[in-house]
DSSP file (Angstrom, degrees, kcal/mol; ACC not computed):
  #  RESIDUE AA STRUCTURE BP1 BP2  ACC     N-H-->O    O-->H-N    N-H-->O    O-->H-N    TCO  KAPPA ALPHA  PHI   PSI    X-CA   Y-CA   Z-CA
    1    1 A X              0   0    0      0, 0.0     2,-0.6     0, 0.0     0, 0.0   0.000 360.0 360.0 360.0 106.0    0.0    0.0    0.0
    2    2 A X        -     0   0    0      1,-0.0     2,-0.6     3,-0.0     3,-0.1  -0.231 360.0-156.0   9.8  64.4    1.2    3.9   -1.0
    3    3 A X        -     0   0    0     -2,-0.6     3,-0.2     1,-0.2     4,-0.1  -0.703  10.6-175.9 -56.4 112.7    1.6    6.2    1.7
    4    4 A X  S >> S+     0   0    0     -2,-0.6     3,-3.3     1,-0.3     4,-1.8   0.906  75.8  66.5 -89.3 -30.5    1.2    9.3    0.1
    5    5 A X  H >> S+     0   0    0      1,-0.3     3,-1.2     2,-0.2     4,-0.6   0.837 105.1  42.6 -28.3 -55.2    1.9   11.2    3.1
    6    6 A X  H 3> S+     0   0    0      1,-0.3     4,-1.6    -3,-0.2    -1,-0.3   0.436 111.2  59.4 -93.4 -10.7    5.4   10.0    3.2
    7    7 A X  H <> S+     0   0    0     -3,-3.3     4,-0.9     2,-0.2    -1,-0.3   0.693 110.5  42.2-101.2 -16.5    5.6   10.6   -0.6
    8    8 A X  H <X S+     0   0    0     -4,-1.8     4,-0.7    -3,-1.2    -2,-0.2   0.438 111.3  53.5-101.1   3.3    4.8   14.2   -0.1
    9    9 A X  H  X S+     0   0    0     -4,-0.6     4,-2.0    -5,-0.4     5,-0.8   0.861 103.2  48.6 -84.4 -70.6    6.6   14.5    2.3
   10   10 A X  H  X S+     0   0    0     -4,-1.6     4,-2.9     2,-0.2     5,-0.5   0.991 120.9  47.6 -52.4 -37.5   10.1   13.1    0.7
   11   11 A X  H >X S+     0   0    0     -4,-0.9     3,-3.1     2,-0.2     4,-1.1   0.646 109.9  50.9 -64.8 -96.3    8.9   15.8   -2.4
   12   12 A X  H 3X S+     0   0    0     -4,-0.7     4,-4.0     1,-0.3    -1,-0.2   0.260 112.6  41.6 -16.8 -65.8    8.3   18.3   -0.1
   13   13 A X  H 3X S+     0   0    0     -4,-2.0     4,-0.7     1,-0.2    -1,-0.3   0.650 121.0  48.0 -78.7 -34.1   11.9   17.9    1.7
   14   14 A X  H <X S+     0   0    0     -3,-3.1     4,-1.7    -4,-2.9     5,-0.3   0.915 103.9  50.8-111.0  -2.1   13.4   17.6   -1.5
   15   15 A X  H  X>S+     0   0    0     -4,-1.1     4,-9.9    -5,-0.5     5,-0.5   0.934 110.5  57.1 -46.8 -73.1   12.1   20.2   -3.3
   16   16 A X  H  X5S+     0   0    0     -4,-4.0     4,-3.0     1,-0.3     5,-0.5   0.964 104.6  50.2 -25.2 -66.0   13.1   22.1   -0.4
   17   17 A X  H  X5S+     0   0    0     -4,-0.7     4,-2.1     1,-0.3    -1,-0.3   0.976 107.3  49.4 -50.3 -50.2   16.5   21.1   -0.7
   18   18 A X  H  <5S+     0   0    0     -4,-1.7    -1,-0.3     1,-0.2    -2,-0.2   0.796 114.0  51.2 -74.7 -15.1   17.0   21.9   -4.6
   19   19 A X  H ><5S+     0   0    0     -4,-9.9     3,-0.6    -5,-0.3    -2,-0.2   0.959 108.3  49.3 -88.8 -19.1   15.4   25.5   -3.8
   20   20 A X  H 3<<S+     0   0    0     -4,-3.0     2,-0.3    -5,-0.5     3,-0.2   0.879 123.0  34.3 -69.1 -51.2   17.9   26.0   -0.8
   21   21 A X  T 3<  +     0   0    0     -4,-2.1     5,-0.4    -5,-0.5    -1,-0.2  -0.360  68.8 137.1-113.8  62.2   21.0   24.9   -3.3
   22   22 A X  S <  S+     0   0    0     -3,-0.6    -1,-0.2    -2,-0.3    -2,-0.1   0.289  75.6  47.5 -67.5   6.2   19.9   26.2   -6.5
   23   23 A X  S    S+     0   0    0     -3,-0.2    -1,-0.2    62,-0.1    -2,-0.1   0.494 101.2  91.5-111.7 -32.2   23.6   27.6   -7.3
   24   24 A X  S    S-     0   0    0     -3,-0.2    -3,-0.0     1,-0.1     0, 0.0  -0.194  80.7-133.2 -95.3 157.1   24.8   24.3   -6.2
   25   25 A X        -     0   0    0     61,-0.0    -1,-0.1    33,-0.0    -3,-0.1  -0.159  35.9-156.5-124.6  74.0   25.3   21.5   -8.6
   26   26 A X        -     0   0    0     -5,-0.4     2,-0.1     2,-0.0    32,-0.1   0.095   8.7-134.4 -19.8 124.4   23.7   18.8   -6.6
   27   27 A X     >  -     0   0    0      1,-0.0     4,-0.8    28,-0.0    -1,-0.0  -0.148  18.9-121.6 -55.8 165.4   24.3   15.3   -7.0
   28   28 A X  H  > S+     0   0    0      2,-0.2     4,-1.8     3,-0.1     5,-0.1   0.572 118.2  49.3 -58.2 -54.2   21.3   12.6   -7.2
   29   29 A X  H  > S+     0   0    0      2,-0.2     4,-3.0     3,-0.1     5,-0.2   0.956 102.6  58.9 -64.1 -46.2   22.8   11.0   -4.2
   30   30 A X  H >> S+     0   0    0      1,-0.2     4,-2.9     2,-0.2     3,-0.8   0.986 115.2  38.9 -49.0 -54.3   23.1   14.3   -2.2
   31   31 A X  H >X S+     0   0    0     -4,-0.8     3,-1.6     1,-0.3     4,-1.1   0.903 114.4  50.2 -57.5 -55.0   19.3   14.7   -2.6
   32   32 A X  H 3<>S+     0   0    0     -4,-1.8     5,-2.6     1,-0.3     4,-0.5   0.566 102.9  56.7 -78.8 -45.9   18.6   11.8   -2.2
   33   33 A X  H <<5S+     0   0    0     -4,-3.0    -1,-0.3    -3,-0.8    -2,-0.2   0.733 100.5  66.1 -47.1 -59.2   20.7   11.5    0.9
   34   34 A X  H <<5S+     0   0    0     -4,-2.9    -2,-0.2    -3,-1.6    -1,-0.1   0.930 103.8  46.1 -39.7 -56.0   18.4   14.5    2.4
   35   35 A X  T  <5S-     0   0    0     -4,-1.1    -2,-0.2    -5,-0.3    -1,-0.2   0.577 110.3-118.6-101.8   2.8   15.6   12.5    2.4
   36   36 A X  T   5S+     0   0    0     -4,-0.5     2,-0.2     1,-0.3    -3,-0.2   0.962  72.7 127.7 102.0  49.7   16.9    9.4    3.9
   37   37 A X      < -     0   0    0     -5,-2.6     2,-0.4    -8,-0.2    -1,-0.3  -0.851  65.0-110.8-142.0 164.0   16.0    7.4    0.5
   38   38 A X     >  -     0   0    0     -2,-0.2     4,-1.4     1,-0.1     5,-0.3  -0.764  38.9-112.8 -82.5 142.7   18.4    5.0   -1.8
   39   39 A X  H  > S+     0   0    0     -2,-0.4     4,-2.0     2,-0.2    -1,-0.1   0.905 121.5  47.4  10.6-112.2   19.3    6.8   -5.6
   40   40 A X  H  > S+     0   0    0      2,-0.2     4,-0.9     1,-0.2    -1,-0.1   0.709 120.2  40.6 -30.1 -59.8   17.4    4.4   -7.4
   41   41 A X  H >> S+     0   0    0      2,-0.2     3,-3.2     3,-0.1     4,-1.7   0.911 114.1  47.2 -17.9-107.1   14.5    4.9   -4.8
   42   42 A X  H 3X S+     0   0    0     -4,-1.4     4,-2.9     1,-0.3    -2,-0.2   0.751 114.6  51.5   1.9 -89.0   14.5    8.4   -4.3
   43   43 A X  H 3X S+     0   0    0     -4,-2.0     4,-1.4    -5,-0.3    -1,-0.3   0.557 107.8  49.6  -3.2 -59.2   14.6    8.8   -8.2
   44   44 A X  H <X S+     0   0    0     -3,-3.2     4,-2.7    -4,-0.9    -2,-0.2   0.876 114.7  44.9 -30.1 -81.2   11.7    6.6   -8.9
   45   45 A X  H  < S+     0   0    0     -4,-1.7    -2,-0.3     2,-0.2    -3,-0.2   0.755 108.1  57.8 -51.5 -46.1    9.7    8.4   -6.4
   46   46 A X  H >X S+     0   0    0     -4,-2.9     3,-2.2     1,-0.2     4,-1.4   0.968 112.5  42.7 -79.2 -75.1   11.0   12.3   -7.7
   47   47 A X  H 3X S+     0   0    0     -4,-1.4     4,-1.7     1,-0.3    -1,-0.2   0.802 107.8  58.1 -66.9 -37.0    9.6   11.6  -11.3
   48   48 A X  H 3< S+     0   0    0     -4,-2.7    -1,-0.3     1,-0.2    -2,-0.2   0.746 112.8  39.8 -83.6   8.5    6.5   10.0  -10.3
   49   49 A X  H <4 S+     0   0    0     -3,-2.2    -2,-0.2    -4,-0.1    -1,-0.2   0.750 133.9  15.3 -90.8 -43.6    5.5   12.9   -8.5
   50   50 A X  H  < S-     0   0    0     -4,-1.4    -3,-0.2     2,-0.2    -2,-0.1   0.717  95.2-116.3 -87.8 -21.6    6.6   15.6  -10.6
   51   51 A X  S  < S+     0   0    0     -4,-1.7     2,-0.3    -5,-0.1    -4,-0.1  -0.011  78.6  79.3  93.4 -18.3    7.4   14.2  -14.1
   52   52 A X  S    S-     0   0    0      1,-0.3    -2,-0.2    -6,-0.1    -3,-0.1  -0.937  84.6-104.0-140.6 162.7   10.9   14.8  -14.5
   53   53 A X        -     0   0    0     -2,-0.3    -1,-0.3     1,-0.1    -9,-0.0   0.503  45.0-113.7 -52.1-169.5   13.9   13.5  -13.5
   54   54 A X  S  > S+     0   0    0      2,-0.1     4,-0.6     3,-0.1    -1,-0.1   0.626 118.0  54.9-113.8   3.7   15.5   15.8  -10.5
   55   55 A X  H  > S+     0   0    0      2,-0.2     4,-3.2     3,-0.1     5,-0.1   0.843 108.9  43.4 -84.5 -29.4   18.2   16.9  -12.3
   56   56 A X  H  > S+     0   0    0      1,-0.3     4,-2.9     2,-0.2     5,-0.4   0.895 114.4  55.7 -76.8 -38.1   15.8   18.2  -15.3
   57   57 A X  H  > S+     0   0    0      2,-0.2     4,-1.6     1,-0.2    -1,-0.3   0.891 104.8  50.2 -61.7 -22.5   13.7   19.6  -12.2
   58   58 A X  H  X S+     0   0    0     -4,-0.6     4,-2.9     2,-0.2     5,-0.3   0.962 117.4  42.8 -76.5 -59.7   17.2   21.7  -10.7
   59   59 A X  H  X S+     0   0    0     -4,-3.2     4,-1.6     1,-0.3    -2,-0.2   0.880 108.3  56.3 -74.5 -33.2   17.6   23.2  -14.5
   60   60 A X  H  X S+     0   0    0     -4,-2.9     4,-2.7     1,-0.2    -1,-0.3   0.931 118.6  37.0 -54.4 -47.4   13.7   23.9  -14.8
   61   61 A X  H  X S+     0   0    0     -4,-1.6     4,-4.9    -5,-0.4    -1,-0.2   0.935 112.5  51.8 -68.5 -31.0   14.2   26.1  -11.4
   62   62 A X  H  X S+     0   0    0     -4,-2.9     4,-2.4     2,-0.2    -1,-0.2   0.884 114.0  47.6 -62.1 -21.2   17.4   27.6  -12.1
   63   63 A X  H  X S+     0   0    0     -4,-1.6     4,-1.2    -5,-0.3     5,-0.2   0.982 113.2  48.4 -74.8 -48.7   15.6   28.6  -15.5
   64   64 A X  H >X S+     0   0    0     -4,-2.7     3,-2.6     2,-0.2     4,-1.4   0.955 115.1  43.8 -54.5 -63.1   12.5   30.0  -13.5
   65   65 A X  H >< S+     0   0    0     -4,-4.9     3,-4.0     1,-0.3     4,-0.4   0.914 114.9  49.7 -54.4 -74.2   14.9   32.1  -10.9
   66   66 A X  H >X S+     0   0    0     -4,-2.4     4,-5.0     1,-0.3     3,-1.3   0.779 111.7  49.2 -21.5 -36.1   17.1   33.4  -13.9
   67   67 A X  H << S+     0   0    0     -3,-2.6     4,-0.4    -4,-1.2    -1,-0.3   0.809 112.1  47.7 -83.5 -17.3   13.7   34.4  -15.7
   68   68 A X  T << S+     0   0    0     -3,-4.0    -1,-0.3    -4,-1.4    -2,-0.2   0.194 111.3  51.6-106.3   9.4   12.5   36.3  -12.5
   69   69 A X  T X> S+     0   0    0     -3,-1.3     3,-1.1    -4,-0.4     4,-0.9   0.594 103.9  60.5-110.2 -39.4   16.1   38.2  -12.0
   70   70 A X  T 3< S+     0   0    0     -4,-5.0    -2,-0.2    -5,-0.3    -3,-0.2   0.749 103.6  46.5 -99.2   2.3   15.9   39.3  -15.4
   71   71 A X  T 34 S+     0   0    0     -4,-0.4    -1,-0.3    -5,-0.4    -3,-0.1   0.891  96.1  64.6 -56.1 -35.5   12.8   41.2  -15.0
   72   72 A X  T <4 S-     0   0    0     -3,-1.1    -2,-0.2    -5,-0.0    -1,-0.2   0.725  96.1-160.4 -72.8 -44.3   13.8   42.5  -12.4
   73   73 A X     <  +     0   0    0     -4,-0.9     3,-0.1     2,-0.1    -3,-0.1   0.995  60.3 109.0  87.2  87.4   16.2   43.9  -15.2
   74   74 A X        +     0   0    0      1,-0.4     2,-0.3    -5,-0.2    -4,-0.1   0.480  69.5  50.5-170.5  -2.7   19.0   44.9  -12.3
   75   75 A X  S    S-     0   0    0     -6,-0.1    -1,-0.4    -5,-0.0    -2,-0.1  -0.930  86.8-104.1-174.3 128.8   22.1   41.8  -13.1
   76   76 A X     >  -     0   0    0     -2,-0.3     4,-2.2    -3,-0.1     5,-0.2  -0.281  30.1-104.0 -38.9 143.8   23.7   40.9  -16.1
   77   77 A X  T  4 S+     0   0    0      1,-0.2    -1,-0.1     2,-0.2    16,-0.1   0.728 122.6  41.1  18.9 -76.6   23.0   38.0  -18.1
   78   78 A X  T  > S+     0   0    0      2,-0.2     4,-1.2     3,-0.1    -1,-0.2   0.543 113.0  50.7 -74.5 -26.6   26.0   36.4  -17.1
   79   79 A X  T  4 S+     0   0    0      2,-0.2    -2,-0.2     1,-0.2     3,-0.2   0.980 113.0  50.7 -63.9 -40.7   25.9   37.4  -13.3
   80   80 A X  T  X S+     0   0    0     -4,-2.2     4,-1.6     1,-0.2     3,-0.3   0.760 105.4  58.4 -54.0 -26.7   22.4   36.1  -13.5
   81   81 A X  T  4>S+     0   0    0      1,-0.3     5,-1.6    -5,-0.2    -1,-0.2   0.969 113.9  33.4 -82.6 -40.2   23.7   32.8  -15.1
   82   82 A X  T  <5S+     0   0    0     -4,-1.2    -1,-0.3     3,-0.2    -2,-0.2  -0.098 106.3  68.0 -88.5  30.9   26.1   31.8  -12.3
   83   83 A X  T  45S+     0   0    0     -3,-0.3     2,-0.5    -4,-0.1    -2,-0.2   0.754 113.4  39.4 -84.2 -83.0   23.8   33.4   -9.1
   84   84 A X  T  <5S-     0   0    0     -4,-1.6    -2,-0.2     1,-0.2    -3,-0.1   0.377 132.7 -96.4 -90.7  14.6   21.4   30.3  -10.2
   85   85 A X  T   5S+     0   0    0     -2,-0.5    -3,-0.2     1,-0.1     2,-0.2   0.884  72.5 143.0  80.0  39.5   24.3   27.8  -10.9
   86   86 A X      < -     0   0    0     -5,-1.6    -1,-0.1     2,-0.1     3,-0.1  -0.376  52.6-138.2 -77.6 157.2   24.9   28.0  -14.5
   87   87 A X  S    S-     0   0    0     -2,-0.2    -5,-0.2     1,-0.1     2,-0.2   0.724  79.8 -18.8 -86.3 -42.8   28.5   27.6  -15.2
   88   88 A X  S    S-     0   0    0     -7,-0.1     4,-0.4     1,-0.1    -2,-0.1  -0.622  71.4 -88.5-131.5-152.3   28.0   30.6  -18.0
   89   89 A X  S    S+     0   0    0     -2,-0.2     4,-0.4     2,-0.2    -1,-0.1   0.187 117.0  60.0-115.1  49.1   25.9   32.3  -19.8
   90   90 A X  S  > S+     0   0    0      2,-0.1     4,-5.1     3,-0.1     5,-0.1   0.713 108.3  46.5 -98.4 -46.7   25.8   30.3  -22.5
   91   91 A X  H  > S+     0   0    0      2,-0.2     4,-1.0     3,-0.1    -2,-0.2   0.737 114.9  46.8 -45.9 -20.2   24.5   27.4  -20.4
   92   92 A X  H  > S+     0   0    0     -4,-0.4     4,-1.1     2,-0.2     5,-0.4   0.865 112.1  50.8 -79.9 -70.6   22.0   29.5  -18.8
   93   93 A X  H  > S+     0   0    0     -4,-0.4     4,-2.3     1,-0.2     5,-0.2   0.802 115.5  44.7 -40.1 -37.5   21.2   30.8  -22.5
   94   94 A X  H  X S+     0   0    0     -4,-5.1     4,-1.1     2,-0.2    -1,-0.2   0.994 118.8  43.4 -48.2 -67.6   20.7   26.8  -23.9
   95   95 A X  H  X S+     0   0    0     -4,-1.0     4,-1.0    -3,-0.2    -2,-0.2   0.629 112.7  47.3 -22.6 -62.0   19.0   25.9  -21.2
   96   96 A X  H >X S+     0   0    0     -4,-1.1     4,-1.9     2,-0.2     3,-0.6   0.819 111.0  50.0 -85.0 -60.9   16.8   28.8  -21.0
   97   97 A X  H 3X S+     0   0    0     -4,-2.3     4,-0.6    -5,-0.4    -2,-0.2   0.790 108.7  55.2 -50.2 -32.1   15.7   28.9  -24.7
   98   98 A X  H 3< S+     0   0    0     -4,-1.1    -2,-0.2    -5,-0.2    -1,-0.2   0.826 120.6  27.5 -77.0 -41.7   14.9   25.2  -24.7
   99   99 A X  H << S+     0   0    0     -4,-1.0    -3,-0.2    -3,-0.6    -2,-0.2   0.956 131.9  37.8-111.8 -64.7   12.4   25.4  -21.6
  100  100 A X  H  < S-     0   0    0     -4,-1.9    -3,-0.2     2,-0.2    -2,-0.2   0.590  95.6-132.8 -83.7 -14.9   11.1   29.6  -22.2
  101  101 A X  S  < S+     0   0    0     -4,-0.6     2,-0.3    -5,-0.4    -4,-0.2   0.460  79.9  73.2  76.9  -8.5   11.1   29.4  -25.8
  102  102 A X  S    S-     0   0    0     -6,-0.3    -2,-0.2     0, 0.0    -1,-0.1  -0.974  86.1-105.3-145.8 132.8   12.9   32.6  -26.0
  103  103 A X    >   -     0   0    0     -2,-0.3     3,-0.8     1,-0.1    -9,-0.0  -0.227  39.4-107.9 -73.3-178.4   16.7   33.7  -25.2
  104  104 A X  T >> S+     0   0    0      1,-0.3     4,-4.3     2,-0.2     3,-2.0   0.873 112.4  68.3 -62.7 -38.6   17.3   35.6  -22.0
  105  105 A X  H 3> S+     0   0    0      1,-0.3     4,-2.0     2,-0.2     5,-0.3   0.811  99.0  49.0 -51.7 -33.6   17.9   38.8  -24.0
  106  106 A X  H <4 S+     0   0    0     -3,-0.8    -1,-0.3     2,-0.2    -2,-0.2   0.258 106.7  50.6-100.9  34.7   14.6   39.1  -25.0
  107  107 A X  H <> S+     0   0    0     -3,-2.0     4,-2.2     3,-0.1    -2,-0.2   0.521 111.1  52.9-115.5 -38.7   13.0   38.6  -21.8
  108  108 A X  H  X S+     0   0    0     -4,-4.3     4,-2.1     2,-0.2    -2,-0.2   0.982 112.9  42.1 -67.2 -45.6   15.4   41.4  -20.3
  109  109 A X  H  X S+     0   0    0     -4,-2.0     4,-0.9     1,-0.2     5,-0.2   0.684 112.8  52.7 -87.1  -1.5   14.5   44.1  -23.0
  110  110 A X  H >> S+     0   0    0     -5,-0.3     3,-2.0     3,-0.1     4,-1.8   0.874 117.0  44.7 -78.7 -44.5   10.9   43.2  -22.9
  111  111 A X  H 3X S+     0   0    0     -4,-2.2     4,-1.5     1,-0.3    -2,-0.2   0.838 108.0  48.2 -31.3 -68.8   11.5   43.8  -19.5
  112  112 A X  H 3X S+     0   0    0     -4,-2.1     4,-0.7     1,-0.2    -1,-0.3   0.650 110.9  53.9 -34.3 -39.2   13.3   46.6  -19.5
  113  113 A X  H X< S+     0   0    0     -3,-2.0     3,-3.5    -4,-0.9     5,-0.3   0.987 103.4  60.7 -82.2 -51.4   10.6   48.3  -22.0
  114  114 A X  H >X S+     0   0    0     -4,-1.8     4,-2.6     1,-0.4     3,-1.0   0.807 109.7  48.1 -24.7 -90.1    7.6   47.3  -19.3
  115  115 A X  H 3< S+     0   0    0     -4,-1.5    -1,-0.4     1,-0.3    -2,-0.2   0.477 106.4  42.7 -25.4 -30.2    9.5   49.4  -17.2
  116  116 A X  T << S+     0   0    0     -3,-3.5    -1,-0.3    -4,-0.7    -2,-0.2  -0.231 117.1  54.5-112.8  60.1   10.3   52.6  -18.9
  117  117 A X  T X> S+     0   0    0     -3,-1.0     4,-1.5     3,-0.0     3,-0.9   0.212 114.2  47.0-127.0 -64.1    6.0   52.4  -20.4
  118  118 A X  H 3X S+     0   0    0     -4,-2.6     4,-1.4     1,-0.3    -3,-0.2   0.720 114.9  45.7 -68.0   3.8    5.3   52.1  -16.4
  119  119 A X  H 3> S+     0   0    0     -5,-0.4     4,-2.4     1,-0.2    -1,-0.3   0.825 116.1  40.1-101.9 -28.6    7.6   55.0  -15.7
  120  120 A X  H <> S+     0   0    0     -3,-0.9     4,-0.9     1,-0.2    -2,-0.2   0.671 113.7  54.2 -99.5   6.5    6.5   57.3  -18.2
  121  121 A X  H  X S+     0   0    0     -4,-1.5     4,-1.9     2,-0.2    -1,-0.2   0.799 113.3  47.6 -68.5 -43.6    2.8   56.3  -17.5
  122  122 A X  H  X S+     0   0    0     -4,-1.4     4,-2.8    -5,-0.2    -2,-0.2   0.952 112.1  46.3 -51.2 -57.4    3.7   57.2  -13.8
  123  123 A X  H  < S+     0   0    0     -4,-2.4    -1,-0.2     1,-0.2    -3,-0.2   0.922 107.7  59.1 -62.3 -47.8    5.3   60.4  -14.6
  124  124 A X  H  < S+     0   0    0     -4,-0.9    -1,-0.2    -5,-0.2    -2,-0.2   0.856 102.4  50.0 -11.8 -64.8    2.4   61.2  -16.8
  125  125 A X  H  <        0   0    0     -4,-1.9    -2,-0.2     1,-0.3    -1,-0.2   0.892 360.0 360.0 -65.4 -40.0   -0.4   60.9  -13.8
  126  126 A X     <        0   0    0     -4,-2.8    -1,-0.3    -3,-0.1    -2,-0.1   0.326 360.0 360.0 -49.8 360.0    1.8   63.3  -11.8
């Protein structure tokens, strides 16, 4: 019999864990390790809760943080790419095109344009 409790529980605790060392580049075992599970186990368990492996889950977050810095439109490209544990930014930029559909550059100058619409809408109302 399934305990799902205990299954949301190990996701839970290892989620946790890949969002705490998102810079890091986490092993299979290390997580795995966290939650008091074998690999193979641990593995098993990750994808049939979430759908992907945990390594494809690490790069799906690192891709989300990256995409949520560079709105923020405030860090380079490349600063952005090794803050979330890229080695550059070309990996961030592979990576990142492959899951957003779009490179990083055009999610910072849309950004960037968002911003100077809301500023001169602001300055406008004044």
């Amino acid at each position: 019999m399934v305990n799902y409790d205990y299954i949301l529980l190990i996701y839970s605790r290892a989620i946790a864990y890949i969002q705490e060392h998102l810079d890091q580049d986490l092993s299979l075992d290390e997580i795995a390790a966290e939650v008091n599970l074998s690999s193979y186990h641990f593995s098993r368990l990750f994808k049939q809760s979430t759908g992907s492996a945990p390594h494809q889950y690490q790069i799906r977050c690192r891709v989300e943080r990256a995409k949520e810095l560079l709105q923020q439109g405030e860090m380079a490209i490349a600063d952005i790419a090794t803050t979330v544990g890229f080695y550059d930014q070309s990996h961030l930029s592979r990576h990142f095109k492959r899951i957003v559909g779009v490179s990083p550059k055009v999610i910072q100058q849309n950004s960037k344009n968002v911003l100077w619409i809301s500023k001169s809408v602001q300055d406008r109302s004044t």
